[in-house]
Gaussian input, Z-matrix of N, CA and C with variables (Angstrom, degrees):
# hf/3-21g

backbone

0 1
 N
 C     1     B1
 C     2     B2     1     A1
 N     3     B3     2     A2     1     D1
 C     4     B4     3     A3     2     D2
 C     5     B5     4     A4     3     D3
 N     6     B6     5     A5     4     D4
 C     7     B7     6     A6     5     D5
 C     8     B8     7     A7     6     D6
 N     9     B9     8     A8     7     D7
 C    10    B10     9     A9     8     D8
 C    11    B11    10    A10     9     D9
 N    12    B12    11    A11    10    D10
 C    13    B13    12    A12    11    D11
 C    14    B14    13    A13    12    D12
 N    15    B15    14    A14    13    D13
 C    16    B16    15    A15    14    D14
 C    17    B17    16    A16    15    D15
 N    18    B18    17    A17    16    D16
 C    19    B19    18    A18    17    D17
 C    20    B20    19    A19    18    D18
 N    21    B21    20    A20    19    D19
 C    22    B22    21    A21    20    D20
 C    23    B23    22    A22    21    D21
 N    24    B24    23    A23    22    D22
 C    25    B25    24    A24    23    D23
 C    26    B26    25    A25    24    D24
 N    27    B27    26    A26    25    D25
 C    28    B28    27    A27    26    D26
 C    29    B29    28    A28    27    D27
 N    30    B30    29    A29    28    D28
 C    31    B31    30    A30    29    D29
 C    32    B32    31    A31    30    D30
 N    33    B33    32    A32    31    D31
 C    34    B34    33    A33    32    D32
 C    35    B35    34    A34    33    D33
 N    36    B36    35    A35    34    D34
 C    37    B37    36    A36    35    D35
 C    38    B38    37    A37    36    D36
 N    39    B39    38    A38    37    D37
 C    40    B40    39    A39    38    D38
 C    41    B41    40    A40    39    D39
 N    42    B42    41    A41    40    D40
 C    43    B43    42    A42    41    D41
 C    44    B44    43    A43    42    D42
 N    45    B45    44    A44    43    D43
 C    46    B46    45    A45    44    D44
 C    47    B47    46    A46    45    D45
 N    48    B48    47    A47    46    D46
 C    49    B49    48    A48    47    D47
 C    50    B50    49    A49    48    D48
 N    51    B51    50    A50    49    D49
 C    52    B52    51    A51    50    D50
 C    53    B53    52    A52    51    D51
 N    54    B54    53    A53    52    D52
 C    55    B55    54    A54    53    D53
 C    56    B56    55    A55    54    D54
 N    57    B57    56    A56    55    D55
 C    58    B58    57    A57    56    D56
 C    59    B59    58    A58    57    D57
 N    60    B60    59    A59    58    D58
 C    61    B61    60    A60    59    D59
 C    62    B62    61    A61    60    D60
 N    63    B63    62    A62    61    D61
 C    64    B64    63    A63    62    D62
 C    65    B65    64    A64    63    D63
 N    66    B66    65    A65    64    D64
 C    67    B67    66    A66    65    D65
 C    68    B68    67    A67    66    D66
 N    69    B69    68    A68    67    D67
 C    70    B70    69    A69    68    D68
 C    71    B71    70    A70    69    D69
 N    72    B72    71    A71    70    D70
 C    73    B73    72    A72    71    D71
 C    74    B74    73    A73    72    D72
 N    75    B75    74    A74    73    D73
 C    76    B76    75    A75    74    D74
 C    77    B77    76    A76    75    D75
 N    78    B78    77    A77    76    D76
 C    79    B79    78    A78    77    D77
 C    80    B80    79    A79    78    D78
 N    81    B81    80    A80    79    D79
 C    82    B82    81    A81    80    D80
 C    83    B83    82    A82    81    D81
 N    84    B84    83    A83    82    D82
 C    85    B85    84    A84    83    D83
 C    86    B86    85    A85    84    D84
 N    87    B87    86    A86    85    D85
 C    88    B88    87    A87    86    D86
 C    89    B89    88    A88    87    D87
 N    90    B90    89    A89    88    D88
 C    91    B91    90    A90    89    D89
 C    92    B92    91    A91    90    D90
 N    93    B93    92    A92    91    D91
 C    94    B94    93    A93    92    D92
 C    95    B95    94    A94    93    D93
 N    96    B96    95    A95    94    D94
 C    97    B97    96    A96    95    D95
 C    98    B98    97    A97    96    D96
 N    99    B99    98    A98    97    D97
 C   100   B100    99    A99    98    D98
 C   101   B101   100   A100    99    D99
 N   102   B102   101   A101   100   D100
 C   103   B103   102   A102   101   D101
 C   104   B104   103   A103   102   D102
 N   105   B105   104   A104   103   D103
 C   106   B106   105   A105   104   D104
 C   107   B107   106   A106   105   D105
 N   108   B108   107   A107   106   D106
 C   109   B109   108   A108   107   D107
 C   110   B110   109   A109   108   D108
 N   111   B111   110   A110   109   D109
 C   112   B112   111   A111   110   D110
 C   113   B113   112   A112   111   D111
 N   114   B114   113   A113   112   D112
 C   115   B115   114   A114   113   D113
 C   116   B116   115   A115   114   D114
 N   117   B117   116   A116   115   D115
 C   118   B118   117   A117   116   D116
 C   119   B119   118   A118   117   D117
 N   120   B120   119   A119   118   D118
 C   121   B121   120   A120   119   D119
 C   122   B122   121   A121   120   D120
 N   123   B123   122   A122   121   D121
 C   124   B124   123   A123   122   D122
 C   125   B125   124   A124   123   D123
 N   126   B126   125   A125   124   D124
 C   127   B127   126   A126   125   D125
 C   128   B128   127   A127   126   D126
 N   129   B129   128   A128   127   D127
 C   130   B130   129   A129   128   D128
 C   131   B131   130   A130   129   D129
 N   132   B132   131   A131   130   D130
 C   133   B133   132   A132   131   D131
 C   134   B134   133   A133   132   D132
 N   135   B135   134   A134   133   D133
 C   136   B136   135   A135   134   D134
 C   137   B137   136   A136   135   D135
 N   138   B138   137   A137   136   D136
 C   139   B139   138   A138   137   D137
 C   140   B140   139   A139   138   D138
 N   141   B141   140   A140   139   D139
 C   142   B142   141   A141   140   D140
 C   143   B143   142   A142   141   D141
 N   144   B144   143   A143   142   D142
 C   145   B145   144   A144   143   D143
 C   146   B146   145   A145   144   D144
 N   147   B147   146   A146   145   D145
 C   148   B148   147   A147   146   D146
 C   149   B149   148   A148   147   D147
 N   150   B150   149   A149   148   D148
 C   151   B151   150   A150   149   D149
 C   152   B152   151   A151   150   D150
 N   153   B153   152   A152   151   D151
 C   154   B154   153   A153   152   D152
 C   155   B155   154   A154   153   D153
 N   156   B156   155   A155   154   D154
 C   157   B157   156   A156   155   D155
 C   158   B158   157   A157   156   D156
 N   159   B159   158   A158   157   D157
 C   160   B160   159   A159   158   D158
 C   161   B161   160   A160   159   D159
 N   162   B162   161   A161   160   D160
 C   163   B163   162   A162   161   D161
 C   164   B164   163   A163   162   D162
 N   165   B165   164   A164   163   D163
 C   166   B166   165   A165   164   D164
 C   167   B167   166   A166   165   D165
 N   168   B168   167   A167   166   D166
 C   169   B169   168   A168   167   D167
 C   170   B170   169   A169   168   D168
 N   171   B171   170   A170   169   D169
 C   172   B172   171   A171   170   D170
 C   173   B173   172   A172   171   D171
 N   174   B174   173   A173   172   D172
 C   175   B175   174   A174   173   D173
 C   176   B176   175   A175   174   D174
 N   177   B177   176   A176   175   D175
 C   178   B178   177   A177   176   D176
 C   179   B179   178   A178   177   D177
 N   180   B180   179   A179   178   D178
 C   181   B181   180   A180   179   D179
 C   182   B182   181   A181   180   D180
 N   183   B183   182   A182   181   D181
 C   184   B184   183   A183   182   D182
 C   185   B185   184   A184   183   D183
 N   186   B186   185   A185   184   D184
 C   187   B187   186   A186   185   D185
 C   188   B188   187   A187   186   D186
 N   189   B189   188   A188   187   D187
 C   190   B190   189   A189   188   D188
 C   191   B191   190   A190   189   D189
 N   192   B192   191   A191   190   D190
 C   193   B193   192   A192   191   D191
 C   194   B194   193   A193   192   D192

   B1=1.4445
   B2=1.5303
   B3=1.4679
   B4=0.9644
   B5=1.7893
   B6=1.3462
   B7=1.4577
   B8=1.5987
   B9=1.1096
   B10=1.8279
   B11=1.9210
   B12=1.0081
   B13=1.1417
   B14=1.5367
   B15=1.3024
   B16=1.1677
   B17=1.7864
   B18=1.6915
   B19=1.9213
   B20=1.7587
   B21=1.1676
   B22=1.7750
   B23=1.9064
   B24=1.5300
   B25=1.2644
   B26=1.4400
   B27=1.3207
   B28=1.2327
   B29=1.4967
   B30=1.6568
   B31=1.4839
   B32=1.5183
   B33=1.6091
   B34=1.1921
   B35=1.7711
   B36=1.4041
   B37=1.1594
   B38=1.5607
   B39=1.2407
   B40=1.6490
   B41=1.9488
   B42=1.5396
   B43=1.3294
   B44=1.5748
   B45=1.6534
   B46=0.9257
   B47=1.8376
   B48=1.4209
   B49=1.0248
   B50=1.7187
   B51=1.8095
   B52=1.4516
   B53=1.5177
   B54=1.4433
   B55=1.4217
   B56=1.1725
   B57=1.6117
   B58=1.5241
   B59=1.8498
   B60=0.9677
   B61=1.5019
   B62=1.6316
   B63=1.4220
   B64=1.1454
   B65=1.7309
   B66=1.6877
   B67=1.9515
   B68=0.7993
   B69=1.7221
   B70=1.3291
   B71=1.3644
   B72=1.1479
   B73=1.8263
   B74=1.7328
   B75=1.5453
   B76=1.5955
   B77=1.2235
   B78=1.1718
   B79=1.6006
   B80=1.3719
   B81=1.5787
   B82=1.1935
   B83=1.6374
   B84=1.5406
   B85=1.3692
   B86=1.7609
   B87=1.4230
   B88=1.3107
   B89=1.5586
   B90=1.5400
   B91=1.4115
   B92=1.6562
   B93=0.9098
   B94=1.8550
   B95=1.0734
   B96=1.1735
   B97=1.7145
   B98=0.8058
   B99=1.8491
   B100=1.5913
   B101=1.3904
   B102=1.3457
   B103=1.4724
   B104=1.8542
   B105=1.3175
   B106=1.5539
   B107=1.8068
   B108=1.1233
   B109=1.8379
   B110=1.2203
   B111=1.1830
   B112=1.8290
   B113=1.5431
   B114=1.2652
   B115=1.6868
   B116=0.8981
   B117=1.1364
   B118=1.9933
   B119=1.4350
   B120=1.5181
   B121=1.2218
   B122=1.7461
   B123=1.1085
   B124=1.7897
   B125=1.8339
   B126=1.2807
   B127=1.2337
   B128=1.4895
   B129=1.4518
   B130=1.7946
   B131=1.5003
   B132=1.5067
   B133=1.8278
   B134=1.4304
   B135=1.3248
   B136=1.5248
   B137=1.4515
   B138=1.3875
   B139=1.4670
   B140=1.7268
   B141=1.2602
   B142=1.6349
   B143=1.9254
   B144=0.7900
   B145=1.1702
   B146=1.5036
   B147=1.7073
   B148=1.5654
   B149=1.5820
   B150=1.1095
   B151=1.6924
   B152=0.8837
   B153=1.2808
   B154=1.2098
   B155=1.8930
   B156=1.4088
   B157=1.4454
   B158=1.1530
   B159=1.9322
   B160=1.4529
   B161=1.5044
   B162=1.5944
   B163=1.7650
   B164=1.3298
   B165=1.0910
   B166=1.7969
   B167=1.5359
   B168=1.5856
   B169=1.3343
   B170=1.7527
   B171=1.3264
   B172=1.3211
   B173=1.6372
   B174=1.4007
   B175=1.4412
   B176=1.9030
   B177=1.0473
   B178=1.7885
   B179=1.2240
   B180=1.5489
   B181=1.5155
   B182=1.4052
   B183=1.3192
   B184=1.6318
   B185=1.6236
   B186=1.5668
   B187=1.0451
   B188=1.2366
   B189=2.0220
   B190=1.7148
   B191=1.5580
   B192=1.6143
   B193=1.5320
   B194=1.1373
   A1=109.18
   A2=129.15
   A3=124.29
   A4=102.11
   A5=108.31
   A6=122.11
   A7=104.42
   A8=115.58
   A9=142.95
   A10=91.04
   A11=126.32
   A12=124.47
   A13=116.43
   A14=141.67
   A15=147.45
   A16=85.79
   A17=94.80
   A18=86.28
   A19=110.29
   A20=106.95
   A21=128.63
   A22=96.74
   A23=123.86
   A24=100.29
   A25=101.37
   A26=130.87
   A27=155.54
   A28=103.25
   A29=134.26
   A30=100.01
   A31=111.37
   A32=124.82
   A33=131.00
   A34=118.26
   A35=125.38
   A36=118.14
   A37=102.27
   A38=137.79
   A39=117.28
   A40=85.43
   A41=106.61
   A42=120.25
   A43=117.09
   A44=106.91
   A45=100.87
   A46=122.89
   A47=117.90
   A48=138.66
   A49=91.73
   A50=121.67
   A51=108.60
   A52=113.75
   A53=112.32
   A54=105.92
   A55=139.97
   A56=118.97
   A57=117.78
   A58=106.47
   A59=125.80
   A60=118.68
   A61=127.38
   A62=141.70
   A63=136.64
   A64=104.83
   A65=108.93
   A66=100.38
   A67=106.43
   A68=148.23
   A69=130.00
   A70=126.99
   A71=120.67
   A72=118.03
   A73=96.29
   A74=118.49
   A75=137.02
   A76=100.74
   A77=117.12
   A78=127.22
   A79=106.10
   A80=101.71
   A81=108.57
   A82=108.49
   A83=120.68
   A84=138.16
   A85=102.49
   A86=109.49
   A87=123.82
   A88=96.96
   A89=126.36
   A90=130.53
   A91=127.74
   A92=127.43
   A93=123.66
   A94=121.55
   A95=114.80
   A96=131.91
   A97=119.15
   A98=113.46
   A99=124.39
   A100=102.88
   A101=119.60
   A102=127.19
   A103=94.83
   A104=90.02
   A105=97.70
   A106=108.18
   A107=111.48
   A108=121.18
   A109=117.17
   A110=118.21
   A111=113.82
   A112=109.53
   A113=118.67
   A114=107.31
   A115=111.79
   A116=140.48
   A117=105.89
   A118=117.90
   A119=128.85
   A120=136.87
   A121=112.10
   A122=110.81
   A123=110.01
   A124=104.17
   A125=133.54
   A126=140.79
   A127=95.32
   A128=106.52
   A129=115.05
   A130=93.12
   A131=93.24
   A132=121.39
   A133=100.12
   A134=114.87
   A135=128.77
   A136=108.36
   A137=106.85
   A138=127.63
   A139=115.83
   A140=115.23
   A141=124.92
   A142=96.20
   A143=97.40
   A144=119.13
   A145=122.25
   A146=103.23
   A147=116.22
   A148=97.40
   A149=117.10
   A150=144.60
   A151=114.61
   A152=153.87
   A153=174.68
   A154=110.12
   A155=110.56
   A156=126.82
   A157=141.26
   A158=108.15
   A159=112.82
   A160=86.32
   A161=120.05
   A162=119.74
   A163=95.90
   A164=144.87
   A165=131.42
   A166=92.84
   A167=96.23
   A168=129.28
   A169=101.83
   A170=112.58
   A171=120.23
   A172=127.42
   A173=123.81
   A174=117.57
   A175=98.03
   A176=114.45
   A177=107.98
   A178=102.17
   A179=101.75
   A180=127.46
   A181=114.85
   A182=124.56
   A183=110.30
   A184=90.09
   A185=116.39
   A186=151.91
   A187=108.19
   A188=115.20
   A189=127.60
   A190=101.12
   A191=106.07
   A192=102.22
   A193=102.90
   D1=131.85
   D2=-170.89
   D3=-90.76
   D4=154.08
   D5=-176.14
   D6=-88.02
   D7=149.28
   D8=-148.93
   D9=-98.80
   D10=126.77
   D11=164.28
   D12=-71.77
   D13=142.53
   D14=-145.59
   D15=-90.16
   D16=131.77
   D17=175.78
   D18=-79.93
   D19=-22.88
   D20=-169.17
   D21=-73.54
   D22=111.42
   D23=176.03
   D24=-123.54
   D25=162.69
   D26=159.89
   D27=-53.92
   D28=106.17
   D29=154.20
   D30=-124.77
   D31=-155.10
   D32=174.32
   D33=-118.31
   D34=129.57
   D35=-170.29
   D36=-104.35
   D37=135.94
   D38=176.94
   D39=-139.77
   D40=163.15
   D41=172.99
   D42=-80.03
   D43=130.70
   D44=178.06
   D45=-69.10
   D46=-23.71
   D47=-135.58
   D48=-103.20
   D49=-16.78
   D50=179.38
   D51=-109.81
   D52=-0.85
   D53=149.76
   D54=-86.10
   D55=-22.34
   D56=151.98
   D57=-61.01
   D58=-47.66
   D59=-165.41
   D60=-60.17
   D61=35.79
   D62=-133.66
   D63=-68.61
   D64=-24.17
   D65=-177.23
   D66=-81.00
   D67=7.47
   D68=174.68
   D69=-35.04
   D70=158.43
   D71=-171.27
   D72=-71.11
   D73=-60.35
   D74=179.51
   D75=-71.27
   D76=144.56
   D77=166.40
   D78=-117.43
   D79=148.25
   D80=168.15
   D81=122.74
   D82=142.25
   D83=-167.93
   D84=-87.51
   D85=131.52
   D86=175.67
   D87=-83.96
   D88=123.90
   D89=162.73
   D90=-121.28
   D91=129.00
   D92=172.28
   D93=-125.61
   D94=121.93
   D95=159.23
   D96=-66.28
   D97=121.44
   D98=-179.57
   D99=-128.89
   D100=-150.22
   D101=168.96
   D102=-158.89
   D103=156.17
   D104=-173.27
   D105=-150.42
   D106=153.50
   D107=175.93
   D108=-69.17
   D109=79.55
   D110=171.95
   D111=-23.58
   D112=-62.98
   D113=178.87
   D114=-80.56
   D115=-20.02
   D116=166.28
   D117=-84.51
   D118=-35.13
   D119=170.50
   D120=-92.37
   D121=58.28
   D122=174.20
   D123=-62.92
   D124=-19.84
   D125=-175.48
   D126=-67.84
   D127=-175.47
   D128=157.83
   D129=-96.59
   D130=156.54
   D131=172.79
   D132=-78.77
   D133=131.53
   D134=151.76
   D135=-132.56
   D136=120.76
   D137=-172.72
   D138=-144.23
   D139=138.71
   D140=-155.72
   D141=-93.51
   D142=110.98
   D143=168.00
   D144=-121.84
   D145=168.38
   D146=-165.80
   D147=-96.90
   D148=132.02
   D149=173.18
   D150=-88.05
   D151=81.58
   D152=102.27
   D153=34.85
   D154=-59.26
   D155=149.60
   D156=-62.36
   D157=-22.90
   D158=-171.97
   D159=-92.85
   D160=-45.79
   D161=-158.89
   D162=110.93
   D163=-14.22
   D164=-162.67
   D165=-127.53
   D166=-165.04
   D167=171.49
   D168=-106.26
   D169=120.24
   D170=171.53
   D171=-126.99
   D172=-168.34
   D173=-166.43
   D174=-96.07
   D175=141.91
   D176=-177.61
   D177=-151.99
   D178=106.43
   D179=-176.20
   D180=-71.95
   D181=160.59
   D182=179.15
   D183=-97.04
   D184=159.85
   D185=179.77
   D186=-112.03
   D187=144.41
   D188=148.61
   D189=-45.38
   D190=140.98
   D191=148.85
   D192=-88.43

């Protein structure tokens, strides 16, 4: 019997806005761990989140682990 892939997944959120930016004063990539519905979200997650490095609220794409 083959095993069921888990619908509940683990993903990674990172900013789009601190890998284009390389002179920033702070270095370093804003990331968040969420979980999301394989069948309702088969796309990637893009969700606005707070940047810690940028100062704002920005766009934060999900990432491969």
């Amino acid at each position: 019997m083959a095993k069921n892939k888990e619908i509940r997944v683990t993903i990674n959120l990172e900013c789009i806005d601190c890998e284009q930016n390389f002179e920033k004063q702070c270095r370093g990539i804003s990331r968040y761990t969420t979980r999301k519905n394989r069948r309702n979200t088969p796309m990637r997650l893009e969700l606005k989140k707070f940047c810690r490095y940028c100062g704002k609220h920005t766009t934060h794409k999900e990432i491969k682990k």
